[in-house]
PDB file of N, CA, C and O in Angstrom:
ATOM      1  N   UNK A   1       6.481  10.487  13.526  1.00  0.00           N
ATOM      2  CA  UNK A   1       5.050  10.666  13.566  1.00  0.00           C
ATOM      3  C   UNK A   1       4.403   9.468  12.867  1.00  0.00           C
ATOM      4  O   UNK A   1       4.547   9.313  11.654  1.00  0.00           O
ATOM      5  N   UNK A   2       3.692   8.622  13.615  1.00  0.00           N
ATOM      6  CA  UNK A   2       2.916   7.381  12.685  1.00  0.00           C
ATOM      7  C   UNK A   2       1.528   8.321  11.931  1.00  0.00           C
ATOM      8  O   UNK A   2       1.065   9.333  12.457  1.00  0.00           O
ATOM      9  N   UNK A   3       1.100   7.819  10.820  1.00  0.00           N
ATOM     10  CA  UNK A   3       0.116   7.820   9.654  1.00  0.00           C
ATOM     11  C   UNK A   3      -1.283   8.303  10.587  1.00  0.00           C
ATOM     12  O   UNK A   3      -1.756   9.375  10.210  1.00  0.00           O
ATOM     13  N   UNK A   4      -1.889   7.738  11.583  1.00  0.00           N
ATOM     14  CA  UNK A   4      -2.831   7.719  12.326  1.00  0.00           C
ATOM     15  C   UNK A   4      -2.482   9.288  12.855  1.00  0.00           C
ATOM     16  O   UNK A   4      -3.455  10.030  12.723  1.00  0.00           O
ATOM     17  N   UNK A   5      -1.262   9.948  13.437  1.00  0.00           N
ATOM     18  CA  UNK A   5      -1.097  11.138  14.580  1.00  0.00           C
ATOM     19  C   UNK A   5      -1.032  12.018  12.851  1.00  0.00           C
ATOM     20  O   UNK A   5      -1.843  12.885  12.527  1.00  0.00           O
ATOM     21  N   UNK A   6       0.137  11.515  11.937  1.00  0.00           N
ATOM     22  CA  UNK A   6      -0.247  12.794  11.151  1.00  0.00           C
ATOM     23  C   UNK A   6      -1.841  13.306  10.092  1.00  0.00           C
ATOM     24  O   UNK A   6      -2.017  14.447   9.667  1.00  0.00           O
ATOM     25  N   UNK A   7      -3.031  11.858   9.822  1.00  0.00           N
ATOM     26  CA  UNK A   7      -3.938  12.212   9.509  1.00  0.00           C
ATOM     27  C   UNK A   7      -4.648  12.919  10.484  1.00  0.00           C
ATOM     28  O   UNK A   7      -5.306  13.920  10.198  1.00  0.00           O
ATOM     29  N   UNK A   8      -4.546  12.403  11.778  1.00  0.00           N
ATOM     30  CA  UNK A   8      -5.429  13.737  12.484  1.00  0.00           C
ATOM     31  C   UNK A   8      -4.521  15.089  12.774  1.00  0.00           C
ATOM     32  O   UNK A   8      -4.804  15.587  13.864  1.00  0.00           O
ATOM     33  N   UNK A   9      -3.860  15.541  12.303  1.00  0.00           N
ATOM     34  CA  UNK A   9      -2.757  16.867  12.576  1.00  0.00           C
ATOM     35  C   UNK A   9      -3.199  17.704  11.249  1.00  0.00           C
ATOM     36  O   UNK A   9      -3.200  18.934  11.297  1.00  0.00           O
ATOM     37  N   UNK A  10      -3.558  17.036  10.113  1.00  0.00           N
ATOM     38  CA  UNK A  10      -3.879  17.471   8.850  1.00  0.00           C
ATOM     39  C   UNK A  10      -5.015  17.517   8.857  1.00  0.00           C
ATOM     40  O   UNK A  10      -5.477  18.554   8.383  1.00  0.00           O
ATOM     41  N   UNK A  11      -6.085  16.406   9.402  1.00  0.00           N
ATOM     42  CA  UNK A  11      -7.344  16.954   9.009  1.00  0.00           C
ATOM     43  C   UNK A  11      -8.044  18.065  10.150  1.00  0.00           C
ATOM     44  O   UNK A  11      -9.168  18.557  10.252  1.00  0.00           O
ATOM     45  N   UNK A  12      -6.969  18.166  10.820  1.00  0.00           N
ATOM     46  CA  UNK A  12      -7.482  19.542  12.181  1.00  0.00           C
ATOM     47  C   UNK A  12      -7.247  20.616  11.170  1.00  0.00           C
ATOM     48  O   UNK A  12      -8.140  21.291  10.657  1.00  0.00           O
ATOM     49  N   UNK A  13      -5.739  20.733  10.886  1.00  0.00           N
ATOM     50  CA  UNK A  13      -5.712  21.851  10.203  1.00  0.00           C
ATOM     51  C   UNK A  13      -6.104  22.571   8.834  1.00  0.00           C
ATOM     52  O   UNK A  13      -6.149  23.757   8.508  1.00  0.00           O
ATOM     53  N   UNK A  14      -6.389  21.284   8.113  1.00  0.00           N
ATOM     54  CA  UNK A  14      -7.621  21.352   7.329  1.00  0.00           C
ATOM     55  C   UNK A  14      -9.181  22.538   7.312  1.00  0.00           C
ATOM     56  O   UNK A  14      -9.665  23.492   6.703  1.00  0.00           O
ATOM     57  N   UNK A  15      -9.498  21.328   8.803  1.00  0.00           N
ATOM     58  CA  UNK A  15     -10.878  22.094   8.926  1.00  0.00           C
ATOM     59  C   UNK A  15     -10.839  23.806   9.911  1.00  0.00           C
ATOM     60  O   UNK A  15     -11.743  24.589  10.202  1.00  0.00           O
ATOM     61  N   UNK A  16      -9.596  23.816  10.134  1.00  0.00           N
ATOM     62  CA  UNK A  16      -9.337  25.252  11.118  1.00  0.00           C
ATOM     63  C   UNK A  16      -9.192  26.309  10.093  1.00  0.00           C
ATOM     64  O   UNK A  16      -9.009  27.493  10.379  1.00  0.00           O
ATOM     65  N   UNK A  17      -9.277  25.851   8.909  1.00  0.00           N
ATOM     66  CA  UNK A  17      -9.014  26.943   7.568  1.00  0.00           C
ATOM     67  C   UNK A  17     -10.008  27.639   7.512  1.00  0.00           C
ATOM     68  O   UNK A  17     -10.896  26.842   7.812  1.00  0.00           O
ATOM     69  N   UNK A  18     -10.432  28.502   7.347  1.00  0.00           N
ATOM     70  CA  UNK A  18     -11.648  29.580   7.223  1.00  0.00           C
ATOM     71  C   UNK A  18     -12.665  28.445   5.407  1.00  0.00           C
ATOM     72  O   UNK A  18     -12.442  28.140   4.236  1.00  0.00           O
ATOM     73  N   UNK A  19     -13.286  28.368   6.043  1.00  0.00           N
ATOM     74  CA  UNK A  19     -14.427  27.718   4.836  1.00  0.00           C
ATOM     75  C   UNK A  19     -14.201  27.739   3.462  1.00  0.00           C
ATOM     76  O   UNK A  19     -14.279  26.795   2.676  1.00  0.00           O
ATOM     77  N   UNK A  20     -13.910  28.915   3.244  1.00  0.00           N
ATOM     78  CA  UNK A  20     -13.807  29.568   1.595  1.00  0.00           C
ATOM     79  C   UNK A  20     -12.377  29.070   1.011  1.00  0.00           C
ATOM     80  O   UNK A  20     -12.028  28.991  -0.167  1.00  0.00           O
ATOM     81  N   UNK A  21     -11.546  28.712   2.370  1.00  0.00           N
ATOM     82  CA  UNK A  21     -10.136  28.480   2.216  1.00  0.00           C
ATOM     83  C   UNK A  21      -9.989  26.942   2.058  1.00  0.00           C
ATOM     84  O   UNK A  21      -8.862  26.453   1.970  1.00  0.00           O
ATOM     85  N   UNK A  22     -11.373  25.984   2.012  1.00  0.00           N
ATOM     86  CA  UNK A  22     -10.890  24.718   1.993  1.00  0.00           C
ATOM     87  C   UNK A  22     -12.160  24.051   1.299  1.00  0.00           C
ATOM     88  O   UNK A  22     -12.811  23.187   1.887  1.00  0.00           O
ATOM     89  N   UNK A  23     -12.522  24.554  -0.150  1.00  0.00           N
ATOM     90  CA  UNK A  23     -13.669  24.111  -1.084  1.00  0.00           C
ATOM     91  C   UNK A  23     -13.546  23.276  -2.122  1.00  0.00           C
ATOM     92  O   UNK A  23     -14.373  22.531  -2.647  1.00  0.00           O
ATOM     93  N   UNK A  24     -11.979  23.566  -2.451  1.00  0.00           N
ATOM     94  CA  UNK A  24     -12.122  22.879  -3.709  1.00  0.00           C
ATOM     95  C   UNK A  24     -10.837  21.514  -3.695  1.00  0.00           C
ATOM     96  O   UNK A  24     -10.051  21.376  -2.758  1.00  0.00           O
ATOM     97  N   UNK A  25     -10.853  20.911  -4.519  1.00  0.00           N
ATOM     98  CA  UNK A  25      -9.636  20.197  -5.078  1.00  0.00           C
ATOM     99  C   UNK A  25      -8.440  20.539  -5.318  1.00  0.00           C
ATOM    100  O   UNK A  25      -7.601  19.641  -5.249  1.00  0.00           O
ATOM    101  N   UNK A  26      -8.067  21.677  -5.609  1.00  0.00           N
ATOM    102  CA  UNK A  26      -7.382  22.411  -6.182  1.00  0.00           C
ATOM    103  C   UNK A  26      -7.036  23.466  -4.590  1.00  0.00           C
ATOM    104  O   UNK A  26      -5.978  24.090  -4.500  1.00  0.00           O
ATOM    105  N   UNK A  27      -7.692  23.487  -3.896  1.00  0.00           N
ATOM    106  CA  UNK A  27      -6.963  23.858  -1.974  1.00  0.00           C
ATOM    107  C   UNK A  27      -6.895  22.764  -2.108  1.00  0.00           C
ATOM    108  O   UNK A  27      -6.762  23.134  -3.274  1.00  0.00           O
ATOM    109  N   UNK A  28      -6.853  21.919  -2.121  1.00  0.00           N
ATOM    110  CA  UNK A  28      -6.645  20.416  -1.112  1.00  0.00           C
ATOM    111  C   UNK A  28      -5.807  20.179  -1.451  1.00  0.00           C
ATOM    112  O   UNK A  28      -5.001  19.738  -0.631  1.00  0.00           O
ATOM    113  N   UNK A  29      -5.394  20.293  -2.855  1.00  0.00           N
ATOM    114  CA  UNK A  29      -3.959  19.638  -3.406  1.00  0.00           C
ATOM    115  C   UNK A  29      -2.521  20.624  -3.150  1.00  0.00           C
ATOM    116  O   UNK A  29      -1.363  20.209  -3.099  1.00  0.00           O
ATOM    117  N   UNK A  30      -3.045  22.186  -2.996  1.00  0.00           N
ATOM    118  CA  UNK A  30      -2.401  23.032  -2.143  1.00  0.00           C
ATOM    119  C   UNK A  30      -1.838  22.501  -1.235  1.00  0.00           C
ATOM    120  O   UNK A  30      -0.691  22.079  -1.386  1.00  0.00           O
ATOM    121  N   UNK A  31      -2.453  22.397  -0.145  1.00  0.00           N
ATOM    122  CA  UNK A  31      -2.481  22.112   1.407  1.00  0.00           C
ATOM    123  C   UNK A  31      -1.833  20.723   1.220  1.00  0.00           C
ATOM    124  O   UNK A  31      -0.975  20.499   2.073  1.00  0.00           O
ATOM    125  N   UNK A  32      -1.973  19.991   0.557  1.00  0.00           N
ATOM    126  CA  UNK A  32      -1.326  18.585   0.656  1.00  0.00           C
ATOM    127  C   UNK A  32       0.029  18.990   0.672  1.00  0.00           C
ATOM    128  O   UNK A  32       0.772  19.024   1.653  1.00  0.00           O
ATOM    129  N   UNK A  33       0.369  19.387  -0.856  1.00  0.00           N
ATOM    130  CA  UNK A  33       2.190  19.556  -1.016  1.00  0.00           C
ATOM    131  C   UNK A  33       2.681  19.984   0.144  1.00  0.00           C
ATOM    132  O   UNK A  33       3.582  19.269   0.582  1.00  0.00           O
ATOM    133  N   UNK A  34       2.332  21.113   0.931  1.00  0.00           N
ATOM    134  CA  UNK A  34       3.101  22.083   2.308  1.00  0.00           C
ATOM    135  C   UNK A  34       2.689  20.956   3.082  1.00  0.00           C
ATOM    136  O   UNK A  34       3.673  20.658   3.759  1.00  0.00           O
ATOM    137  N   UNK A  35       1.537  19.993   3.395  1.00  0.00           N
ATOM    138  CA  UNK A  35       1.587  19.102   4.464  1.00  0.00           C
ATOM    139  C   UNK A  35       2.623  17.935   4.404  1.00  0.00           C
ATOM    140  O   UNK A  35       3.196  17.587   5.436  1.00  0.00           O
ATOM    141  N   UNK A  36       2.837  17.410   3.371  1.00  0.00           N
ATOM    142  CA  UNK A  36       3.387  16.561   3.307  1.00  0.00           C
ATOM    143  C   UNK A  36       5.213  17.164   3.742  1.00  0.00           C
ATOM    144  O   UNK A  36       6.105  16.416   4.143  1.00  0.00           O
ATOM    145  N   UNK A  37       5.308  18.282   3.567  1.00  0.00           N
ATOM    146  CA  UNK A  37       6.700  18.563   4.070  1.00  0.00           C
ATOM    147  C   UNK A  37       6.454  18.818   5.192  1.00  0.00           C
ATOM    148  O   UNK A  37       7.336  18.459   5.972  1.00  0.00           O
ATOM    149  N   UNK A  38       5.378  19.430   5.746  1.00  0.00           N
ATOM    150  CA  UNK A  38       5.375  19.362   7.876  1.00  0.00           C
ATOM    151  C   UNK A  38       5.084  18.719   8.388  1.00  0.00           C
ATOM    152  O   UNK A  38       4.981  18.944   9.594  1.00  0.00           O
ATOM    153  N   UNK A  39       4.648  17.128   7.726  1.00  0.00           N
ATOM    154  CA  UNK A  39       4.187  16.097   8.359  1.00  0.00           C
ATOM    155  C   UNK A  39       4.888  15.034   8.041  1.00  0.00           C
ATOM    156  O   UNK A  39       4.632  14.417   7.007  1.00  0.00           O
ATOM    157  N   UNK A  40       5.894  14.653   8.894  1.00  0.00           N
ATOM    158  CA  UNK A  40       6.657  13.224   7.807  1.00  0.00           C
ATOM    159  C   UNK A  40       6.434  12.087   8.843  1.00  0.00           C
ATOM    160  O   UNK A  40       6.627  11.937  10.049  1.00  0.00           O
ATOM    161  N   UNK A  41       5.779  11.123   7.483  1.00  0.00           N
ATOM    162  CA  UNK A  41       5.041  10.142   8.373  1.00  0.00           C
ATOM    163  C   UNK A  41       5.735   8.665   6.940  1.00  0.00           C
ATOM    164  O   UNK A  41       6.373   9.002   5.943  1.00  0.00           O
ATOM    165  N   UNK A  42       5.458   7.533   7.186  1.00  0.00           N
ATOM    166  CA  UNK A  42       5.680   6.910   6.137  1.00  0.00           C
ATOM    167  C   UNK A  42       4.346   6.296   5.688  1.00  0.00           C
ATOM    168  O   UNK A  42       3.315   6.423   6.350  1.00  0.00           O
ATOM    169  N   UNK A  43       4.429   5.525   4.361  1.00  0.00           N
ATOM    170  CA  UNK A  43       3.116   5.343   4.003  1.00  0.00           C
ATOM    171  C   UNK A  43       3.706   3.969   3.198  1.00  0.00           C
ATOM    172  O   UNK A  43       4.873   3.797   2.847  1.00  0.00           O
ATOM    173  N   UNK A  44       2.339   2.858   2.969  1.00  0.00           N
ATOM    174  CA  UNK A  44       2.610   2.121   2.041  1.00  0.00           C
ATOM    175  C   UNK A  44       2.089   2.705   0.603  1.00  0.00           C
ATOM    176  O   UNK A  44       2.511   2.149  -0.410  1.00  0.00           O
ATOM    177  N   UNK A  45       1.500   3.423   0.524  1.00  0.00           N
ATOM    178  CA  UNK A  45       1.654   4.057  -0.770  1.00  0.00           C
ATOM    179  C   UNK A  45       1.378   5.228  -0.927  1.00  0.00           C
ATOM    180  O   UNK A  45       1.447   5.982   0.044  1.00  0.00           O
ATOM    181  N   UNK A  46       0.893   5.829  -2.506  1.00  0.00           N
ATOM    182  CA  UNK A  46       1.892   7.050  -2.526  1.00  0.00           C
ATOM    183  C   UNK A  46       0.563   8.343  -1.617  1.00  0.00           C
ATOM    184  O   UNK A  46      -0.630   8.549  -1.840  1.00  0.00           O
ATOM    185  N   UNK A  47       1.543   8.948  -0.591  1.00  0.00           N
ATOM    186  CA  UNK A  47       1.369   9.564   0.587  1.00  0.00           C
ATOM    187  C   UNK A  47       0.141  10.945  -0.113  1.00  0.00           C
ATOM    188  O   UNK A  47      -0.946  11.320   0.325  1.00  0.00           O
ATOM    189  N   UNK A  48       1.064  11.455  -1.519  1.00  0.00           N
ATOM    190  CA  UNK A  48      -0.049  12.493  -1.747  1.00  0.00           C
ATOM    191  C   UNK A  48      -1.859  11.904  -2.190  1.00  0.00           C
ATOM    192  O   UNK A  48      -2.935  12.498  -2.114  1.00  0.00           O
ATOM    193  N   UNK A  49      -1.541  10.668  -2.592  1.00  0.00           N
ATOM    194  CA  UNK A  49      -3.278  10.677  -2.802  1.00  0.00           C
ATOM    195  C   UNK A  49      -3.611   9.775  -1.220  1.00  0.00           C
ATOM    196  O   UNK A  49      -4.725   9.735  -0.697  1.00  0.00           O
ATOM    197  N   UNK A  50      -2.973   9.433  -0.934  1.00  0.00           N
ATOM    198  CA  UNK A  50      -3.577   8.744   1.026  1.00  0.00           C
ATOM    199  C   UNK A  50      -4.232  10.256   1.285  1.00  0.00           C
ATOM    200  O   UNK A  50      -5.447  10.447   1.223  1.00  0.00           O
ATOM    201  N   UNK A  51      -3.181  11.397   1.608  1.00  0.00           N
ATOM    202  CA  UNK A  51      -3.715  12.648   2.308  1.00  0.00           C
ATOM    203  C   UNK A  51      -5.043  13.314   1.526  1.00  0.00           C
ATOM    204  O   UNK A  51      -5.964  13.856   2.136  1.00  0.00           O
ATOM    205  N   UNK A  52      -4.972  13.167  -0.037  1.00  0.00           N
ATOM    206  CA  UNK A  52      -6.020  13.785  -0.654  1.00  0.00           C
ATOM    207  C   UNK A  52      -7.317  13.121  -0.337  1.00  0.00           C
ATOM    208  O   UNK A  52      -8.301  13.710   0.111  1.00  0.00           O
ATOM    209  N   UNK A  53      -7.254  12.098  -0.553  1.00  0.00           N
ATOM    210  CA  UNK A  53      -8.267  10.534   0.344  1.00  0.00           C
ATOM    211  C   UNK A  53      -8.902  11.121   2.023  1.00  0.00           C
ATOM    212  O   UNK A  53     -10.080  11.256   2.351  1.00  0.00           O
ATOM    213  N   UNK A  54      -7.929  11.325   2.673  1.00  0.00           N
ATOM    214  CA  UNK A  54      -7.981  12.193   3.633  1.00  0.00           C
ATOM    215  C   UNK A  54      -9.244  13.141   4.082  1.00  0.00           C
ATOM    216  O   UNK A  54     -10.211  13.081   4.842  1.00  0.00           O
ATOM    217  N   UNK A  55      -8.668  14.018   3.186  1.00  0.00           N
ATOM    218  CA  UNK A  55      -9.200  15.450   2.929  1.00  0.00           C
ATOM    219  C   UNK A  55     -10.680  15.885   2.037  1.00  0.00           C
ATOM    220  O   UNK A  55     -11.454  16.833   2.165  1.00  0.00           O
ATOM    221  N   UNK A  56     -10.650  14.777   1.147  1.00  0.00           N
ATOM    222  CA  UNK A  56     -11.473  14.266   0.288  1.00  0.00           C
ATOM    223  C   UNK A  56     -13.165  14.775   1.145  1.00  0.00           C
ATOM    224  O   UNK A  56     -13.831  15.755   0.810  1.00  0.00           O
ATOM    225  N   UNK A  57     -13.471  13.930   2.107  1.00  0.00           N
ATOM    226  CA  UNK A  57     -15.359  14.319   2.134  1.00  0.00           C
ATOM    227  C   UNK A  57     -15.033  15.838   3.581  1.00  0.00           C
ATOM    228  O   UNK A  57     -15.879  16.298   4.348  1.00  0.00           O
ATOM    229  N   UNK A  58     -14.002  16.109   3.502  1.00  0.00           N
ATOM    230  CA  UNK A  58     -14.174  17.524   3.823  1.00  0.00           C
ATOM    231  C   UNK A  58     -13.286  18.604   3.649  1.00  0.00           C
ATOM    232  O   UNK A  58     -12.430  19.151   4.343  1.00  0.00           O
ATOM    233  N   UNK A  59     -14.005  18.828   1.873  1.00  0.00           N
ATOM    234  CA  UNK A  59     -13.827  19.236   0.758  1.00  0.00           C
ATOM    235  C   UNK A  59     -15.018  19.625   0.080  1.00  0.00           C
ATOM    236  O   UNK A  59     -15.031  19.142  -1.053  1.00  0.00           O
ATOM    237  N   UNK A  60     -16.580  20.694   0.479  1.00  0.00           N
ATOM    238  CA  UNK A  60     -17.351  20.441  -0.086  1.00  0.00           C
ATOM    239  C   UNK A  60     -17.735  20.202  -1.603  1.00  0.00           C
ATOM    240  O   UNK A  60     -18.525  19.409  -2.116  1.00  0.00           O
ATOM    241  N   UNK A  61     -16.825  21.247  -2.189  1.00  0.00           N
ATOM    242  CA  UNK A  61     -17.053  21.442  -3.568  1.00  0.00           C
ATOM    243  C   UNK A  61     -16.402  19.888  -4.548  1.00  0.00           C
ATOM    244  O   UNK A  61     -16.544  19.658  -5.749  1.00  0.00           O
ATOM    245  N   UNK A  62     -15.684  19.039  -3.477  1.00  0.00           N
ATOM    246  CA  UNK A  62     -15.060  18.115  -4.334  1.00  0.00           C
ATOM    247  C   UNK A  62     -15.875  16.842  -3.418  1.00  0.00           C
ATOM    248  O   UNK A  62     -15.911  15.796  -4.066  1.00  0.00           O
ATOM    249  N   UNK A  63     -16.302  16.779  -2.520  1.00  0.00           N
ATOM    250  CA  UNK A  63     -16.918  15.329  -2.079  1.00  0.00           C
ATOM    251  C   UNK A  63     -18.352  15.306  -2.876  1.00  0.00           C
ATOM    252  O   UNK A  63     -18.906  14.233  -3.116  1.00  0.00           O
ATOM    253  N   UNK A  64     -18.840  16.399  -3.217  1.00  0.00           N
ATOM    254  CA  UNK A  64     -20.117  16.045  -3.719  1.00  0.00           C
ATOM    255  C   UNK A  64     -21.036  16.435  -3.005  1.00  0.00           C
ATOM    256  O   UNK A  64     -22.203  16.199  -3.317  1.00  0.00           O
TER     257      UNK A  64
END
């Protein structure tokens, strides 16, 4: 899976989460750990803050 197919596979399933299920920092960093084991992609660096980066402005309670 290249970086490009697994950020959009994560940020679908991201936003398919029921609202309440994807507010804070603390879901996101959830959802990262289990993504990063169903999504193996390589990265030049380190993969959990790329995906949090990701996930980041749709995240309301954490983009601001």
């Amino acid at each position: 899976m290249t970086q490009s197919e697994a950020r959009e596979a994560m940020v679908s399933d991201w936003m398919a989460r029921l609202p309440q299920e994807r507010l804070t920092e603390h879901q996101a960093a959830i959802f990262t750990m289990k993504a990063m084991q169903r999504y193996p992609f390589s990265a030049d660096k380190d993969r959990y803050r790329l995906i949090m980066g990701w996930l980041k402005p749709h995240t309301p309670q954490w983009a601001g």
